[in-house]
FIPAVEX-743251 format. One record per residue (C-alpha): residue in three letters; chain; x, y, z. Coordinates in nm, 2 decimals. Each point is the difference from the previous one (the first is absolute). Example, Ala and Ser with C-alpha at 12.3 -4.5 7.8 and 13.67 -1.06 7.14 Angstrom:
<rs>
R  residuo  cadena      c1      c2      c3
R      ALA       A    1.23   -0.45    0.78
R      SER       A    0.14    0.34   -0.07
</rs>
This chain:
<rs>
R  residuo  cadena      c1      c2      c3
R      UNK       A    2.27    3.30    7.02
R      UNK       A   -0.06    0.10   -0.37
R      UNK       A    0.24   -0.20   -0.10
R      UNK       A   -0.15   -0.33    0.16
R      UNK       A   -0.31    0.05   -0.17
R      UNK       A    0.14    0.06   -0.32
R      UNK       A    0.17   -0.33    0.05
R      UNK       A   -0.29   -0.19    0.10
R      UNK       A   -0.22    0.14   -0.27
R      UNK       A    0.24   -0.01   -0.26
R      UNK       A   -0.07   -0.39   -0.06
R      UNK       A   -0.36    0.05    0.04
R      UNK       A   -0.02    0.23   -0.27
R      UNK       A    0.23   -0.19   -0.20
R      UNK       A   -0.21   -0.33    0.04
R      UNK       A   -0.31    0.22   -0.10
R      UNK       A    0.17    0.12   -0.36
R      UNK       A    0.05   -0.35   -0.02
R      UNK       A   -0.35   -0.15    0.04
R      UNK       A   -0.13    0.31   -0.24
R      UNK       A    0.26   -0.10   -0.27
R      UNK       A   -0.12   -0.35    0.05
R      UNK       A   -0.32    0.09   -0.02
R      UNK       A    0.00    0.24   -0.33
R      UNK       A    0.20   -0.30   -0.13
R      UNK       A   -0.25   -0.24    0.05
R      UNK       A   -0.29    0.26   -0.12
R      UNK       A    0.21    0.04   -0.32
R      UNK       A    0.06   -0.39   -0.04
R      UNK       A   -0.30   -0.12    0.05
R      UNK       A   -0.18    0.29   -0.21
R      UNK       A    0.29   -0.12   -0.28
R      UNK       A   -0.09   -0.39   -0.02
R      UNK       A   -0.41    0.03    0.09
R      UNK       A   -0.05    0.31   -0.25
R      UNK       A    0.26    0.13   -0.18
R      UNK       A   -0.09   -0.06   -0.39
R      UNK       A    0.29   -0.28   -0.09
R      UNK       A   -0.02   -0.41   -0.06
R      UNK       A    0.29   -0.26    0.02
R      UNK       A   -0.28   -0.15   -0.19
R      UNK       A    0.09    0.02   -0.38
R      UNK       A    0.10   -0.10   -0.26
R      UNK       A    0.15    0.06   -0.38
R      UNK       A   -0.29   -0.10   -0.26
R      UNK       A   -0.02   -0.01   -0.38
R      UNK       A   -0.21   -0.08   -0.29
R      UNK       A    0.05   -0.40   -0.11
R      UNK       A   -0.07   -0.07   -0.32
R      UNK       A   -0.07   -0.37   -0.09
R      UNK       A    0.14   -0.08   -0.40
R      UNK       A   -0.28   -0.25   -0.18
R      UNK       A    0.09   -0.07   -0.37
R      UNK       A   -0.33    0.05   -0.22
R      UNK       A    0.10   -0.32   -0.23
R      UNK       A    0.14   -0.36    0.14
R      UNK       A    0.32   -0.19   -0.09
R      UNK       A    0.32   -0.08    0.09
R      UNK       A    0.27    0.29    0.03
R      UNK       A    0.28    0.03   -0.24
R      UNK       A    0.16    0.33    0.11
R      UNK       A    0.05    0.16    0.37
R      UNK       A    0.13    0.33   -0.10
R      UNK       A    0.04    0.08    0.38
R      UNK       A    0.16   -0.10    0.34
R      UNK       A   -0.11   -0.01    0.39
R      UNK       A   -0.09    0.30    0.16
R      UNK       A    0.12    0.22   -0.32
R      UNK       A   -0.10    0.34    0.02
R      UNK       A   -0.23    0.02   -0.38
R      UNK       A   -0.15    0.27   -0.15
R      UNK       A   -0.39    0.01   -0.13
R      UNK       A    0.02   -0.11   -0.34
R      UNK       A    0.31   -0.25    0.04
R      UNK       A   -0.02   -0.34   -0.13
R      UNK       A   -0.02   -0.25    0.27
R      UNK       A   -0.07   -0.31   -0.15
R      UNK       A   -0.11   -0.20   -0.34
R      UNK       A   -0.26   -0.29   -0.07
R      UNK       A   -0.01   -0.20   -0.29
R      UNK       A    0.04    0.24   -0.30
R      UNK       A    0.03   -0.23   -0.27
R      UNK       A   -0.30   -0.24    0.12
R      UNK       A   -0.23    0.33    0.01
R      UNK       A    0.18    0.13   -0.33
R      UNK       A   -0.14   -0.32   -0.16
R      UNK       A   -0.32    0.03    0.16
R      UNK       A   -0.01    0.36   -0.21
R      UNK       A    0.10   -0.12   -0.34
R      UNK       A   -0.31   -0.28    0.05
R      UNK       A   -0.23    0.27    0.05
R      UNK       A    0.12    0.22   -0.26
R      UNK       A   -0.03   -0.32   -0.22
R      UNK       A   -0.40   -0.04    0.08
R      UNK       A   -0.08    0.35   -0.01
R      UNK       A    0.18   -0.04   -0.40
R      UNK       A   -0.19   -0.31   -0.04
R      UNK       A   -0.37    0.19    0.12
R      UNK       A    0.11    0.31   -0.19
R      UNK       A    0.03   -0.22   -0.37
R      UNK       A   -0.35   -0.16    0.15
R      UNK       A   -0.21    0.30    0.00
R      UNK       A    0.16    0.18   -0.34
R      UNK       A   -0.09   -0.32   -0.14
R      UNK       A   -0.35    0.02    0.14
R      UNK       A   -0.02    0.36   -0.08
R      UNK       A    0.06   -0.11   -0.39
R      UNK       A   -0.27   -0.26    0.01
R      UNK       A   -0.25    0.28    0.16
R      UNK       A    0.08    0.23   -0.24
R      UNK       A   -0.04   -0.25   -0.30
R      UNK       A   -0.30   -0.12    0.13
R      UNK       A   -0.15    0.39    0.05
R      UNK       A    0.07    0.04   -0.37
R      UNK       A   -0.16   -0.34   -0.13
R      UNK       A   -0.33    0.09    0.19
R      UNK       A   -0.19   -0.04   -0.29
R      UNK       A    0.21   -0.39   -0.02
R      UNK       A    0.05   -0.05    0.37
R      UNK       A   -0.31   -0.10    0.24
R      UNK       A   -0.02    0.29    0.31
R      UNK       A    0.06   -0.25    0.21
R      UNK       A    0.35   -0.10   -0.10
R      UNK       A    0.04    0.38    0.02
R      UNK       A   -0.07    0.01    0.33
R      UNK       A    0.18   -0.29    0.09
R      UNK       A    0.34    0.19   -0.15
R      UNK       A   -0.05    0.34    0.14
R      UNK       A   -0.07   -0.24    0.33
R      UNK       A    0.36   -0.19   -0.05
R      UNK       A    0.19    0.34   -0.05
R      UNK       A   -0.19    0.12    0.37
R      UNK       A    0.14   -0.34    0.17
R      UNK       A    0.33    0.04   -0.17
R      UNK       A    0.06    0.36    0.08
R      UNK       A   -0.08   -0.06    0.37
R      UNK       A    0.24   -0.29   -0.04
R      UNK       A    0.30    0.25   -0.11
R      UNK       A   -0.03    0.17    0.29
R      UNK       A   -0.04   -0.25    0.26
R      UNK       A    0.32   -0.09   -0.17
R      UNK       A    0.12    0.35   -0.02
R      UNK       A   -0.01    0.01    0.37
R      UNK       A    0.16   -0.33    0.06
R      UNK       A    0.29    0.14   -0.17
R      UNK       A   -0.05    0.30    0.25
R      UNK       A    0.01   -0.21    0.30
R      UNK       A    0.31   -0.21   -0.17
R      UNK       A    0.20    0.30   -0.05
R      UNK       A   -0.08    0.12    0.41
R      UNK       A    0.09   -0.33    0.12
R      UNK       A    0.32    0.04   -0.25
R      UNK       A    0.08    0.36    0.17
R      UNK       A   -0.10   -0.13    0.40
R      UNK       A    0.28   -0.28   -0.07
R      UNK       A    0.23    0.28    0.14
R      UNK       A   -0.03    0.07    0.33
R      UNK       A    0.05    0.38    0.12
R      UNK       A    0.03    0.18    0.31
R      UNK       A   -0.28    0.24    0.10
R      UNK       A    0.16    0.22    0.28
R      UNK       A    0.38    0.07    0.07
R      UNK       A    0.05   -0.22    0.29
R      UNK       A    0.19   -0.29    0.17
R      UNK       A   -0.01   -0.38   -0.09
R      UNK       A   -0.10   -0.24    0.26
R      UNK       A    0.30   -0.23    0.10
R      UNK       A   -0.16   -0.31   -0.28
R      UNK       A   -0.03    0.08   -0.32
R      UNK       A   -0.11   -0.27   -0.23
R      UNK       A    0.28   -0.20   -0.18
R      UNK       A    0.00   -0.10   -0.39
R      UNK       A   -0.18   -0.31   -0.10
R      UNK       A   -0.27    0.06    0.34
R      UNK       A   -0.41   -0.04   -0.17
R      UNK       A   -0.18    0.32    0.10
R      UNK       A   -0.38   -0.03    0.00
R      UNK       A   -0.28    0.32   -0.12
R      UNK       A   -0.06    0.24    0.30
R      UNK       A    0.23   -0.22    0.27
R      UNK       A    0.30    0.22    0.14
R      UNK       A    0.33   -0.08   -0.06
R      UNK       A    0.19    0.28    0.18
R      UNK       A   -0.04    0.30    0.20
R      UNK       A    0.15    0.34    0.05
R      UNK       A    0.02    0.30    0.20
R      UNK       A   -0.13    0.36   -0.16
R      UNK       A    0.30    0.19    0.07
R      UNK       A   -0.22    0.33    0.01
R      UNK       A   -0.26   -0.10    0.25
R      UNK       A    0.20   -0.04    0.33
R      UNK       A   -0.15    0.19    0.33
R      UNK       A   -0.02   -0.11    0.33
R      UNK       A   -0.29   -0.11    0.20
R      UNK       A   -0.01    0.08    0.35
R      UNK       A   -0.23   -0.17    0.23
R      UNK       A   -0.06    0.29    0.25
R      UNK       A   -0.21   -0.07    0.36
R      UNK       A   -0.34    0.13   -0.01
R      UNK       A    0.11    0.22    0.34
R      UNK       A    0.23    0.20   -0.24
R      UNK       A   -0.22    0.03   -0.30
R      UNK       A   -0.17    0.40    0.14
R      UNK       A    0.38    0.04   -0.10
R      UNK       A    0.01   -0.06   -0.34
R      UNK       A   -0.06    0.19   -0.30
R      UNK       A    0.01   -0.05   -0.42
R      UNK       A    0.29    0.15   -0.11
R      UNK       A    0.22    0.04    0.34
R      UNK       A    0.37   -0.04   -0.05
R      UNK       A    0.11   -0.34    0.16
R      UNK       A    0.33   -0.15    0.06
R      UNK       A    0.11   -0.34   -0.06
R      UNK       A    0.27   -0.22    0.15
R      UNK       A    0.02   -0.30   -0.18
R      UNK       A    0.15   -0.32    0.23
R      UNK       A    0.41   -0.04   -0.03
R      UNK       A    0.01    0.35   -0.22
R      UNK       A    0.16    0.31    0.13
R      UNK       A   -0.19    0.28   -0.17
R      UNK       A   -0.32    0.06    0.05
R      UNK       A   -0.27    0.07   -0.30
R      UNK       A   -0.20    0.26   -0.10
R      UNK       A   -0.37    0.00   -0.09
R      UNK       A   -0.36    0.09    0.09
R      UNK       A   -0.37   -0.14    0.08
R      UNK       A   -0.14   -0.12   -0.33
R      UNK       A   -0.31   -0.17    0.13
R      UNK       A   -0.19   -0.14    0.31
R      UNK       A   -0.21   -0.32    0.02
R      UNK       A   -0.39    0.04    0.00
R      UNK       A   -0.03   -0.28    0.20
R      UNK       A    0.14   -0.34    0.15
R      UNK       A   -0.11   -0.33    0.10
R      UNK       A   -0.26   -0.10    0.25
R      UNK       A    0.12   -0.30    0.12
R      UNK       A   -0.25   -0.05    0.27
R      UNK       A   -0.31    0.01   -0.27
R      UNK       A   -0.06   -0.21   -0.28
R      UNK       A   -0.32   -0.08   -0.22
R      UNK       A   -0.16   -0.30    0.09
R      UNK       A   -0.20   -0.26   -0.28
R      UNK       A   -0.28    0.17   -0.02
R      UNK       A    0.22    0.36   -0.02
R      UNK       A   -0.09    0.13    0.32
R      UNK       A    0.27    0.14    0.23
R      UNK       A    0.22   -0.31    0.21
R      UNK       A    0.15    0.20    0.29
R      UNK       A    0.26   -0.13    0.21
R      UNK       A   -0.18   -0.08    0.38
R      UNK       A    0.32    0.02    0.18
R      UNK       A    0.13    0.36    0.03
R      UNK       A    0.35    0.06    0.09
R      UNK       A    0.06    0.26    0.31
R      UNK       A    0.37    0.07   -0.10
R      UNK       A   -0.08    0.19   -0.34
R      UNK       A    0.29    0.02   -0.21
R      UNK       A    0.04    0.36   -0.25
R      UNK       A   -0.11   -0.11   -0.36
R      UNK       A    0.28    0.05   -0.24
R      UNK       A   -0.14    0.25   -0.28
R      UNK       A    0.25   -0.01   -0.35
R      UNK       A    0.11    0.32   -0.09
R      UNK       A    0.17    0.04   -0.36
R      UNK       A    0.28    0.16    0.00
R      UNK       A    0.18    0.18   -0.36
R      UNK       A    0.39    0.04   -0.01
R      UNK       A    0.14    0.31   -0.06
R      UNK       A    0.36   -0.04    0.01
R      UNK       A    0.20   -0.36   -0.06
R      UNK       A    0.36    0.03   -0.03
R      UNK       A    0.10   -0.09   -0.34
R      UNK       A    0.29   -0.31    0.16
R      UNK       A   -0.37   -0.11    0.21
R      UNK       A   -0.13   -0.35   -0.12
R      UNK       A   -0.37    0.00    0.02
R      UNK       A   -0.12   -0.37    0.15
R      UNK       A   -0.38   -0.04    0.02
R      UNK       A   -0.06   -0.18    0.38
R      UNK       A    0.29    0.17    0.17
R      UNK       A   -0.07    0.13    0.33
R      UNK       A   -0.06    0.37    0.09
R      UNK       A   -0.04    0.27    0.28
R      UNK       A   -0.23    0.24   -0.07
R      UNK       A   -0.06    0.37    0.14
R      UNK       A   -0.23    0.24   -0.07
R      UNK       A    0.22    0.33    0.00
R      UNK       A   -0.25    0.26    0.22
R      UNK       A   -0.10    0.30   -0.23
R      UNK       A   -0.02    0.40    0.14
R      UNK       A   -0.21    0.00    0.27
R      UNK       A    0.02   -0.36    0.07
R      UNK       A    0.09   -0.18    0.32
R      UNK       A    0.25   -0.29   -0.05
</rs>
């Protein structure tokens, strides 16, 4: 008799087990994709830094090649030194020419001051006058030779970070215009990672927890930690109107989506054989401190 209803309870009991682990399965998967603190949502960014020579002209020298690896300081590029070395001797010439102008005035004044008793005040005046416009002349053209010899030095074209080149640098002979850029590149110290984490899952997140990051196609993972949250996002359902009063949206959606807040993320640890590309696509997750639920 025992034995029978051990045998017929035996599959109950065992169906039971079953449903519970289905059920703390399902507790623990749905509490992992609703709230758990992690994003398929991110992505590798860096500082771009747009190149804009300060002078115009066409390029003689490209002293570098696509997506070179240069260091701050290195030579990228070279405008027209020879047309802007001319453009220095001329004002070196003028400031000469106003320089014999005023010592010459500055003899007539002082002859004039000691013929006083010979020479009518006026025409004194008018000489210590001349030797006033002259000296204001020398350096108006003192500073022209200034500017001359900045273009002279801004004819050489240097990098300002350590970084990446874009994939199109400019090519010899190509006219490069004041303040328009020419090429790009990447700051090879400011990569991070910017995860784009549910507003659900933000009660989660701290500055400064350890995070994890699995970039897409890469087999390790990546250390780092919670640099920075957002302040704030985008309303898109309220704009300002003409007269700057609040335009909000009359049709309200009853399936409400969670708002995607950007959390900056620092690396910690990049293998050294790791090739940093900015836009690559990342998994991030917040590693749960002491205390912490997952």
């Amino acid at each position: 008799m025992m034995k029978k209803l051990i045998g017929k309870a035996g599959p109950v009991v065992l169906t039971l087990i079953v449903v519970v682990a289905a059920v703390l399965v399902g507790r623990y998967l749905w509490d992992y994709y609703t709230n758990a603190p992690w994003t398929r949502d991110g992505h590798i960014r860096a500082d771009v830094v747009q190149i804009a020579p300060d002078v115009s002209g066409l390029i003689t020298e490209v002293k570098v090649s696509d997506n070179q690896l240069v260091k701050r300081g290195q030579v990228l590029f070279v405008i027209d030194r020879a047309r802007y070395a001319l453009a220095l001797k001329q004002a070196e010439a003028a400031l000469a020419q106003q320089n014999a102008g005023l010592l010459q005035a500055k003899r007539e004044a002082a002859r004039n001051r000691g013929l006083s008793d010979l020479v009518s005040k006026e025409n004194i005046e008018q000489s210590e006058a001349r030797v006033q416009q002259d000296e204001a002349s020398v350096a108006a053209a003192t500073t022209a030779v200034e500017v001359a010899r900045l273009n002279l030095q801004r004819t050489v074209v240097s990098s300002p970070v350590d970084g990446y080149l874009n994939d199109r640098t400019p090519r010899v002979g190509d006219y490069v215009s004041t303040g328009k850029p020419v090429l790009s590149m990447v700051d090879a110290h400011s990569f991070h990672v910017d995860g784009y984490f549910e507003e659900t899952k933000m009660n989660r997140v701290r500055v400064n927890q350890p995070v994890e990051i699995q970039i897409m196609g890469e087999t390790h993972k990546l250390r780092g930690h919670v640099q920075s949250i957002a302040a704030g996002i985008e309303d898109r359902d309220r704009s300002n109107g003409a007269t700057l009063l609040p335009n909000v949206n009359p049709t309200f959606n009853w399936v409400r989506l969670a708002q995607r807040i950007p959390v900056r993320i620092t690396l910690d640890e990049v293998p050294a054989d790791f090739r940093m590309i900015a836009g690559r696509t990342a998994t991030v997750a917040v590693v749960a401190g002491k205390g912490e639920q997952p």
